[in-house]
OpenMM code with the backbone's topology and positions (N, CA, C; nanometers):
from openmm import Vec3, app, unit

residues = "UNK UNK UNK UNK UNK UNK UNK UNK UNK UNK UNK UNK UNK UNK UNK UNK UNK UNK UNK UNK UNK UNK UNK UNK UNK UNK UNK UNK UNK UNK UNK UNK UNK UNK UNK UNK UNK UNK UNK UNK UNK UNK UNK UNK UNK UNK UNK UNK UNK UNK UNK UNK UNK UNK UNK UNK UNK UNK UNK UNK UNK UNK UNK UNK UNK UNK UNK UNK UNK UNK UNK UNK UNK UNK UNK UNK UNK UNK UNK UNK UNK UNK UNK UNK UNK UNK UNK UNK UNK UNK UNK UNK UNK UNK UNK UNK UNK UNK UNK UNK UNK UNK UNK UNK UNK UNK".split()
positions = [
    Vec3(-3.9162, -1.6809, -6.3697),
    Vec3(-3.9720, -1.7099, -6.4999),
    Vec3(-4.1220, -1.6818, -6.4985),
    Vec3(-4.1760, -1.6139, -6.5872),
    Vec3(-4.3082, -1.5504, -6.6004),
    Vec3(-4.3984, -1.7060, -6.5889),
    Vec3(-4.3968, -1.7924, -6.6846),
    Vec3(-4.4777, -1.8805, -6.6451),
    Vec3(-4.5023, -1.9741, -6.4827),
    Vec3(-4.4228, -1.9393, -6.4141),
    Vec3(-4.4566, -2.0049, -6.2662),
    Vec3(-4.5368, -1.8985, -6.2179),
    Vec3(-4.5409, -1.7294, -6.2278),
    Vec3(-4.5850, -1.6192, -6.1961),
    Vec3(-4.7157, -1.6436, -6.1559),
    Vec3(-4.8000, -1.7755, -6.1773),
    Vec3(-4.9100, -1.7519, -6.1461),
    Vec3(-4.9270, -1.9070, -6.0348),
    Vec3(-4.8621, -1.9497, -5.9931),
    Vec3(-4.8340, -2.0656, -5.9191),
    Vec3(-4.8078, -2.0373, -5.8106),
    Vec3(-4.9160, -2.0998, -5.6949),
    Vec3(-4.8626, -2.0241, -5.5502),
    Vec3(-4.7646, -2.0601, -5.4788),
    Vec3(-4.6954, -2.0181, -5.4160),
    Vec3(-4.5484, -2.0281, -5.3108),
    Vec3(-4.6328, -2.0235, -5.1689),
    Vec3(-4.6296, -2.1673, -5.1111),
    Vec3(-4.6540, -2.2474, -5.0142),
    Vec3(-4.5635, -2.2223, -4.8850),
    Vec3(-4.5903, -2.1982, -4.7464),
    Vec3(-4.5234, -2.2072, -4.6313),
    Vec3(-4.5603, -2.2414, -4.5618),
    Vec3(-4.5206, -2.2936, -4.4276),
    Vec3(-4.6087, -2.3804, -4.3205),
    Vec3(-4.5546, -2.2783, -4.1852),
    Vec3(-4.6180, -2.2812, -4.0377),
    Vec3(-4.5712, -2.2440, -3.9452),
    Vec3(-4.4396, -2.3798, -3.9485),
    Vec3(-4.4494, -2.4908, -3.9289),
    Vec3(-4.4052, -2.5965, -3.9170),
    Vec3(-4.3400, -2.6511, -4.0612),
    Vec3(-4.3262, -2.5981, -4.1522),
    Vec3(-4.2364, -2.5907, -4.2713),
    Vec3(-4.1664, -2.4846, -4.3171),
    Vec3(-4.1024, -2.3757, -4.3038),
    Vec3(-4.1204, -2.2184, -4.3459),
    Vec3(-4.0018, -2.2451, -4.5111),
    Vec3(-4.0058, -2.3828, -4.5508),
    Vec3(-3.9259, -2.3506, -4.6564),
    Vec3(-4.0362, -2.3486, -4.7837),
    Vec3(-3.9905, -2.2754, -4.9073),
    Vec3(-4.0985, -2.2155, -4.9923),
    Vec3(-4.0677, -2.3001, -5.1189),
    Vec3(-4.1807, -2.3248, -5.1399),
    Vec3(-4.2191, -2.4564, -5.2192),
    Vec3(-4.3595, -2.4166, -5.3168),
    Vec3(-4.3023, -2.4353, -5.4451),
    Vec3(-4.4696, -2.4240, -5.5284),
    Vec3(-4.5644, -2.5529, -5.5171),
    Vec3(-4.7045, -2.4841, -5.5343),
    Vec3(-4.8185, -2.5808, -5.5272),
    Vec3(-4.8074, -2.6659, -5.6324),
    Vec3(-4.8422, -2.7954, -5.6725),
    Vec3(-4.8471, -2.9296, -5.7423),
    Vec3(-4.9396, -2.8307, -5.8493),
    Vec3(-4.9437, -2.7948, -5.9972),
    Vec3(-5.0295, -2.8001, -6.1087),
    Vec3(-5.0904, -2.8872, -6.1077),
    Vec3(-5.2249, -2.9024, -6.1759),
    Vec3(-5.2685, -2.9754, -6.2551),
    Vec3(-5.3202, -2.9723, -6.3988),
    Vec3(-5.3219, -3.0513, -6.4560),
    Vec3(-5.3669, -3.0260, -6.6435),
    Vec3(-5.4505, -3.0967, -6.6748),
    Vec3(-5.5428, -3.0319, -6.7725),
    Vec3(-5.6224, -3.1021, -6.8053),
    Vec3(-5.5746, -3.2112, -6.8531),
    Vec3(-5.6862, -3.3268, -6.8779),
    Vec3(-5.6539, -3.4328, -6.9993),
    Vec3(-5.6760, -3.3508, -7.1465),
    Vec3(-5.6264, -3.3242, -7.2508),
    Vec3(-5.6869, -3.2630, -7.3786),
    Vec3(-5.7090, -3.3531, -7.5011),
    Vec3(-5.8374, -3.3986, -7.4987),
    Vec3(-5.8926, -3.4983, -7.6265),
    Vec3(-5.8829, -3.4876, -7.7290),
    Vec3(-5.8605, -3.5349, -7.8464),
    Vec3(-5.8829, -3.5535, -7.9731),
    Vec3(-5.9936, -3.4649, -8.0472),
    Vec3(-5.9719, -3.3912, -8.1518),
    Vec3(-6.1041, -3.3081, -8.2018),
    Vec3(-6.0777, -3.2930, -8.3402),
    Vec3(-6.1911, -3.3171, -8.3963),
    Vec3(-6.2000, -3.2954, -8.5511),
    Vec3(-6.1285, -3.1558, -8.5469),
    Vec3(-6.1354, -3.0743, -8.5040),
    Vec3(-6.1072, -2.9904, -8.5356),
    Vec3(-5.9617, -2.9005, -8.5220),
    Vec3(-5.8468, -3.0226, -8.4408),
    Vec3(-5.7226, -2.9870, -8.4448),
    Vec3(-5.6316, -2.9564, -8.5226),
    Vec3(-5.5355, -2.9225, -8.5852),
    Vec3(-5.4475, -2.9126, -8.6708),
    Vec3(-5.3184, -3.0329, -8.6462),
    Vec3(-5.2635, -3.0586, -8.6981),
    Vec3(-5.1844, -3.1602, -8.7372),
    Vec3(-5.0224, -3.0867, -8.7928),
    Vec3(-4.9025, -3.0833, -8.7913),
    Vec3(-4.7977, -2.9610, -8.8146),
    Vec3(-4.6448, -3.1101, -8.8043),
    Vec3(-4.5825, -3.0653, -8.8940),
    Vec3(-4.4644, -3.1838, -8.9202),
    Vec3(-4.3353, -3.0688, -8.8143),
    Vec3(-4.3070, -3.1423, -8.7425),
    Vec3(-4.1790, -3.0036, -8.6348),
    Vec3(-4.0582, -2.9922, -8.7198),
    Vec3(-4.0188, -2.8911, -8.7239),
    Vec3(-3.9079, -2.8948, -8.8015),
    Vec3(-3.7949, -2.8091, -8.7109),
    Vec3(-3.6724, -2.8401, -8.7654),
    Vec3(-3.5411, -2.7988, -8.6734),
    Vec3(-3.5979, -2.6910, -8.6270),
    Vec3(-3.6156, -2.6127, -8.4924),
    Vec3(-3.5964, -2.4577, -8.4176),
    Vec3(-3.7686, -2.4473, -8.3785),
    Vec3(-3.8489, -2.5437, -8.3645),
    Vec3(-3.9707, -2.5692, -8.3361),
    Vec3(-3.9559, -2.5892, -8.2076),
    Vec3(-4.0016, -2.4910, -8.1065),
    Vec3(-4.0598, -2.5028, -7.9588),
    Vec3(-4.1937, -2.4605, -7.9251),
    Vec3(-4.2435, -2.5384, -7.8628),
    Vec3(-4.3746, -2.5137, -7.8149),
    Vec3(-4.4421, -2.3688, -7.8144),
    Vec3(-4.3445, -2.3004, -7.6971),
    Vec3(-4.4057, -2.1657, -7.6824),
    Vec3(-4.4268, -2.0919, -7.8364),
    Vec3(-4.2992, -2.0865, -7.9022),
    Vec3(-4.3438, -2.0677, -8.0850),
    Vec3(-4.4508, -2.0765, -8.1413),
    Vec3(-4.4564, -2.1854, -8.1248),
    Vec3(-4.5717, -2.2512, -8.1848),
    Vec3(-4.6920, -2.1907, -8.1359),
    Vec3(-4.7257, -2.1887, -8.0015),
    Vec3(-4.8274, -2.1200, -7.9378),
    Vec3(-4.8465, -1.9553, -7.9478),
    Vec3(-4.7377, -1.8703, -8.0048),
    Vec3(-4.7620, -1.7543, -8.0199),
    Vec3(-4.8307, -1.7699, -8.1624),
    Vec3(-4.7743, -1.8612, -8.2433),
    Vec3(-4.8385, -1.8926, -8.3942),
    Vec3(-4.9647, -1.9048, -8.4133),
    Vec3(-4.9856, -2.0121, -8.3081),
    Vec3(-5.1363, -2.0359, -8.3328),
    Vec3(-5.2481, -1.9913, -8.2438),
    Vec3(-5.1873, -1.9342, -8.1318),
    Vec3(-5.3182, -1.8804, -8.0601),
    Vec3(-5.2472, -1.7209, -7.9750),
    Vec3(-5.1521, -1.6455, -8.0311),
    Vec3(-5.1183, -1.5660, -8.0297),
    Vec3(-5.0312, -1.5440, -7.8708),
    Vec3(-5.0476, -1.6375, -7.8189),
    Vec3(-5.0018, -1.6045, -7.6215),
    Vec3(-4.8762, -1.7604, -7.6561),
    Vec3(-4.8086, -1.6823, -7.6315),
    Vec3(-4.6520, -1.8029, -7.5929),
    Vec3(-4.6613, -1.8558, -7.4912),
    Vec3(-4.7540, -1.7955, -7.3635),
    Vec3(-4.7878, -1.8727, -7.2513),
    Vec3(-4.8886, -2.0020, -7.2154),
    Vec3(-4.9657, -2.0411, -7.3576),
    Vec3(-5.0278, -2.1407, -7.3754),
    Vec3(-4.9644, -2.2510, -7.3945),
    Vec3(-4.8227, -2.2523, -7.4445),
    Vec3(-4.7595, -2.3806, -7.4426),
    Vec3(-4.7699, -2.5043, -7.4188),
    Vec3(-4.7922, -2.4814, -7.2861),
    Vec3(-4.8480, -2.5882, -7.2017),
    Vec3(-4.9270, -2.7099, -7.2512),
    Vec3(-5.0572, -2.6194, -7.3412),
    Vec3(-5.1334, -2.6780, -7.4266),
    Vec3(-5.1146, -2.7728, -7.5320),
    Vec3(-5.0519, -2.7225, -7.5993),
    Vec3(-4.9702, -2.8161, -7.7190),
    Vec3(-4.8328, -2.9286, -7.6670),
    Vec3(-4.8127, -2.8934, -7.5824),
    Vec3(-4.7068, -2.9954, -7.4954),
    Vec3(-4.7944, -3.0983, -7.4531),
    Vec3(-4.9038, -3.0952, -7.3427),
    Vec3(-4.9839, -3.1717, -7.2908),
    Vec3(-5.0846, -3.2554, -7.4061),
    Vec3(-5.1257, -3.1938, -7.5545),
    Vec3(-5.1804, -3.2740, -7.6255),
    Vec3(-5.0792, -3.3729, -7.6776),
    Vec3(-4.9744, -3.3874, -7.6822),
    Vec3(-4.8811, -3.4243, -7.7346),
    Vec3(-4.7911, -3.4973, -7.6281),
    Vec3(-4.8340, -3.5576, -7.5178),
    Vec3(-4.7439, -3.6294, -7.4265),
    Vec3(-4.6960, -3.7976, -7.4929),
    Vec3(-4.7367, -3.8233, -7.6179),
    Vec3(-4.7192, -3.9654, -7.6190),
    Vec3(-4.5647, -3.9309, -7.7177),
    Vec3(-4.5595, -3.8029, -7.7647),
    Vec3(-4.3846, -3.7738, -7.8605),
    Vec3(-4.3361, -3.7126, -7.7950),
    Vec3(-4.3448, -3.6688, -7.6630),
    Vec3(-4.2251, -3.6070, -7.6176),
    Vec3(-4.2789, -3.5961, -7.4227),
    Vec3(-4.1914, -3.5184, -7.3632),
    Vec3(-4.2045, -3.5165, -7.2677),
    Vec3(-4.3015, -3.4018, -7.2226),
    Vec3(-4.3854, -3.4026, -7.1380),
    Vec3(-4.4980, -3.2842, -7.1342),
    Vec3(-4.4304, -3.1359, -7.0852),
    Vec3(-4.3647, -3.1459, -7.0064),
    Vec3(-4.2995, -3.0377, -6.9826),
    Vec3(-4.1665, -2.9885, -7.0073),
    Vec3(-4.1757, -3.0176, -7.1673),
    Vec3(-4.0575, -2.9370, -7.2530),
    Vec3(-4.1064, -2.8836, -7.3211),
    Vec3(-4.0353, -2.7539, -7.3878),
    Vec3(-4.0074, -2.6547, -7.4859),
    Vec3(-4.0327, -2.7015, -7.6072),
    Vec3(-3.9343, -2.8198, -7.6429),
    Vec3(-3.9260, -2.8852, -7.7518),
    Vec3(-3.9536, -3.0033, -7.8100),
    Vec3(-4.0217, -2.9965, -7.9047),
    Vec3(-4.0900, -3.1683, -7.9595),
    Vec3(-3.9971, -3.2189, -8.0145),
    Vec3(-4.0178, -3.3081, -8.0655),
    Vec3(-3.8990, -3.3921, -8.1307),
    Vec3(-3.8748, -3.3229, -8.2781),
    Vec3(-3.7893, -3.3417, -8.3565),
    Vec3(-3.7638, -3.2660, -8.5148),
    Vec3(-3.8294, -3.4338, -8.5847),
    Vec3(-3.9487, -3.3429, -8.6640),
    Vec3(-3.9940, -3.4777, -8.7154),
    Vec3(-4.1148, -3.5344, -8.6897),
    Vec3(-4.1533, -3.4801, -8.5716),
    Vec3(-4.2494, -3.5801, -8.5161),
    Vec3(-4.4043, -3.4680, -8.6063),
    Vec3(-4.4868, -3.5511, -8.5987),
    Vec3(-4.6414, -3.4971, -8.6389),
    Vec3(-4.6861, -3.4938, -8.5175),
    Vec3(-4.7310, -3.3267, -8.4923),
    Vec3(-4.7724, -3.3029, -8.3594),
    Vec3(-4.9300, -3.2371, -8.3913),
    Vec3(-4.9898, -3.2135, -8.2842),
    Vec3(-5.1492, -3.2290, -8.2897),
    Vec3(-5.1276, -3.0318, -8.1859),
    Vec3(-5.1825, -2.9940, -8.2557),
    Vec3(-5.2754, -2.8426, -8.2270),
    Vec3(-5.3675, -2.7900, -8.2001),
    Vec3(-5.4221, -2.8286, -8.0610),
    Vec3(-5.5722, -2.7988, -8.0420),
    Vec3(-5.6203, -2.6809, -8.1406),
    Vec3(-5.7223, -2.6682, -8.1386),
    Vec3(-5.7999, -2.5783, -8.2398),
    Vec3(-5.7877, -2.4490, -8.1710),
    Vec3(-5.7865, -2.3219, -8.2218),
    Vec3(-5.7530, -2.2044, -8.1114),
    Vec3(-5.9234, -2.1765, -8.0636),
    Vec3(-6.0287, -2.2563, -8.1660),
    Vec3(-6.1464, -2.1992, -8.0323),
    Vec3(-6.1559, -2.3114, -7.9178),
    Vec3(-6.0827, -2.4120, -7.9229),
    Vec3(-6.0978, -2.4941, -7.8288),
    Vec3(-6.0292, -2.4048, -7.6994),
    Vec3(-5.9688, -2.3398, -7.6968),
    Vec3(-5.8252, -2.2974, -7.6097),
    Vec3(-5.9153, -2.2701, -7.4325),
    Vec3(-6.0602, -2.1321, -7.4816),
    Vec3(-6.0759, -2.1159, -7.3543),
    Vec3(-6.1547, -2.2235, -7.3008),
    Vec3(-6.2040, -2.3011, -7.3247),
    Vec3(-6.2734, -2.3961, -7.3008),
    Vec3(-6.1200, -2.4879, -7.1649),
    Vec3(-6.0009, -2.5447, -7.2778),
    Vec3(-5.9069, -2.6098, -7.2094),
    Vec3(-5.8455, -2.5137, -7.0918),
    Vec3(-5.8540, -2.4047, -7.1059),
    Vec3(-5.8184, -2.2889, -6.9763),
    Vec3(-5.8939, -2.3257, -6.8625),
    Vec3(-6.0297, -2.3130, -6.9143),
    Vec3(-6.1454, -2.3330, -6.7788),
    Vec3(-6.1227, -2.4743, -6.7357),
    Vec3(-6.0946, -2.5554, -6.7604),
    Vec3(-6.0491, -2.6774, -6.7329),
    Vec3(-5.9376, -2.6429, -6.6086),
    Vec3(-5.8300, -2.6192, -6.6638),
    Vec3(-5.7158, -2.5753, -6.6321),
    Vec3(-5.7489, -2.5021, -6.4714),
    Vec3(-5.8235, -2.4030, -6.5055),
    Vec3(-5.8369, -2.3269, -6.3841),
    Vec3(-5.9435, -2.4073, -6.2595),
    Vec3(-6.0286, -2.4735, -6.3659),
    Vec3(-6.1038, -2.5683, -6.2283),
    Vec3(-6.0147, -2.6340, -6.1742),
    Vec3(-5.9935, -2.6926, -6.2283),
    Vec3(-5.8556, -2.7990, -6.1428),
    Vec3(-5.7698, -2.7444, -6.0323),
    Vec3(-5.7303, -2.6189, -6.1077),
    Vec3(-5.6304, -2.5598, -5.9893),
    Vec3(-5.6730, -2.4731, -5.9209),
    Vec3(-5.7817, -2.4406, -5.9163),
    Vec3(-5.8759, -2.3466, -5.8396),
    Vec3(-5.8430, -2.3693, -5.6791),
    Vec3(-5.8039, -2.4361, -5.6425),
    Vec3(-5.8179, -2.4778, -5.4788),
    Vec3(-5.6767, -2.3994, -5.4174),
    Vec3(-5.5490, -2.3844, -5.5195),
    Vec3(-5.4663, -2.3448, -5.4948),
    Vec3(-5.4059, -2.2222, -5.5604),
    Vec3(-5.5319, -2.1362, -5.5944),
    Vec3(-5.4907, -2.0203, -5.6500),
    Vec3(-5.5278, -1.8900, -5.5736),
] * unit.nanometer
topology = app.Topology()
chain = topology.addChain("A")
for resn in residues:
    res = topology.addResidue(resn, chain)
    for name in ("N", "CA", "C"):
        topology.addAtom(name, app.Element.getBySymbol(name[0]), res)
């Protein structure tokens, strides 16, 4: 799956079984400047993320602002729920985040 594609595959002399490195995510705050979107039946994240910031691989993003309606690492929000849209100029800002964090294991 393209989104692990950038996640490193771990081996040990003394482990040789292959195992991805632990992610980490930012925390993503509250901003005047988010969008707000009611989910409706056939609403998945990645969707959504080609919608609003043109890359389906941002997902992540809108999942993680949204951990208190659904589970962070799903596809799909709930049908119904009012979900929160970081702003698309916020995006590289939450990347560089993203990449500090995981910088040690990239």
């Amino acid at each position: 799956m393209l989104r692990y594609s950038q996640i490193q595959i771990i081996t040990t002399p003394d482990n040789p079984k292959r195992r991805y490195a632990n992610v980490k995510y930012p925390v993503i705050s509250r901003d005047y400047s988010d969008i707000y979107v009611y989910t409706t039946r056939g609403d998945r994240y990645d969707l959504l993320a080609q919608s609003y910031y043109t890359d389906s691989s941002l997902w992540w993003i809108i999942a993680r602002a949204n951990t208190s309606t659904n589970l962070p690492d799903s596809l799909f929000p709930n049908v119904g729920d009012q979900i929160r849209i970081p702003s698309p100029s916020r995006v590289p800002f939450i990347i560089g985040e993203y990449e500090s964090l995981n910088s040690s294991i990239q």
